[in-house]
C-alpha positions as CSV (number, residue, x, y, z in Angstrom):
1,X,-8.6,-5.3,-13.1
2,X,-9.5,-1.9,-14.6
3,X,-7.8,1.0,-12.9
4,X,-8.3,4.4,-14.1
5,X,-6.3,7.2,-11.9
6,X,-4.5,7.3,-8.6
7,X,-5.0,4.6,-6.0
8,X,-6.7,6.3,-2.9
9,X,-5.6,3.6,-1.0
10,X,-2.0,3.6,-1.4
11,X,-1.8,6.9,-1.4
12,X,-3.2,7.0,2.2
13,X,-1.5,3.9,3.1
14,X,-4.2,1.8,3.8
15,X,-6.0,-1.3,2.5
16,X,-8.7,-1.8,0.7
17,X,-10.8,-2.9,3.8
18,X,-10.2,0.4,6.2
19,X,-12.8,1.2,8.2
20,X,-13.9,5.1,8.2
21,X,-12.2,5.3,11.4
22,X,-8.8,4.2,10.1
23,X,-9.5,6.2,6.7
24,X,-10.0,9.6,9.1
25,X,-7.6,9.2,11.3
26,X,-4.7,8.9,9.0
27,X,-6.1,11.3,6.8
28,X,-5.3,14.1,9.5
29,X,-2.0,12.3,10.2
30,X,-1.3,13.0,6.3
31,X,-3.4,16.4,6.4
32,X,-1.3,17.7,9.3
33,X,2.1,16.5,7.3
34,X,1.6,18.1,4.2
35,X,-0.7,21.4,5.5
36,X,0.7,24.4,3.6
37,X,0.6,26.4,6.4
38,X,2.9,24.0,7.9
39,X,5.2,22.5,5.3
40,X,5.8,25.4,1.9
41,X,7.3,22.9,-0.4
42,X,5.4,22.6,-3.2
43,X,5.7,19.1,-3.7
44,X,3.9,19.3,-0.1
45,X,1.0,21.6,-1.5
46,X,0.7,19.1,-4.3
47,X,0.9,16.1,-1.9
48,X,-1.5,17.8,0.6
49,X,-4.7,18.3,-2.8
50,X,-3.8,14.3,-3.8
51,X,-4.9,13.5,-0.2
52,X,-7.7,15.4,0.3
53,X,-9.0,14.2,-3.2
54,X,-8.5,10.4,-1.6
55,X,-9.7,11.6,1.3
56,X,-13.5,12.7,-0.6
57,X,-14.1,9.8,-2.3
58,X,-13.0,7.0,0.2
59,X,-14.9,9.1,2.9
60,X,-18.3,8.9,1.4
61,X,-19.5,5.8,1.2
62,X,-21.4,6.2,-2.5
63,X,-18.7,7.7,-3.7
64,X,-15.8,5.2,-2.1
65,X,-18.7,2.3,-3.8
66,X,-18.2,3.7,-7.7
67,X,-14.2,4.0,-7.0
68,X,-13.5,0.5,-5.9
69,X,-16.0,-0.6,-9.0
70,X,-14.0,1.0,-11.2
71,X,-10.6,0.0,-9.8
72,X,-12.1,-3.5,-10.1
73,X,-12.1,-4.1,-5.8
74,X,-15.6,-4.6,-5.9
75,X,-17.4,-3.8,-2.4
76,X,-14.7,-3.3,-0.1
77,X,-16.7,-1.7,3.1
């Protein structure tokens, strides 16, 4: 397996095999945790850029294509 960088997945607590529903909705759960404007730590801020960054890739589907290449899950969708 070659993994390069954070795991999306984990990060978002999901598996390899969400749907775009399950990868949205538990994005705004996450989103709405670890908002600035609602939680100041910055370990929040810092949690709240990590999601959004899973959030981009897994959400497009070319994109959320390359990253399971490269972290050797193959076509997951």
């Amino acid at each position: 397996m070659n993994r390069r960088g954070p795991n999306h997945y984990a990060l978002m607590g999901l598996k390899p095999q969400a749907s775009e529903k399950e990868i949205k909705l538990e994005y705004f759960k996450l989103a709405k945790k670890y908002h600035p404007d609602i939680n100041p730590e910055e370990s929040a801020r810092q949690k709240f850029e990590e999601v959004q960054k899973a959030y981009e890739v897994l959400s497009d589907a070319k994109m959320r294509e390359e990253y399971d290449n490269q972290m050797g899950l193959g076509s997951a969708g």
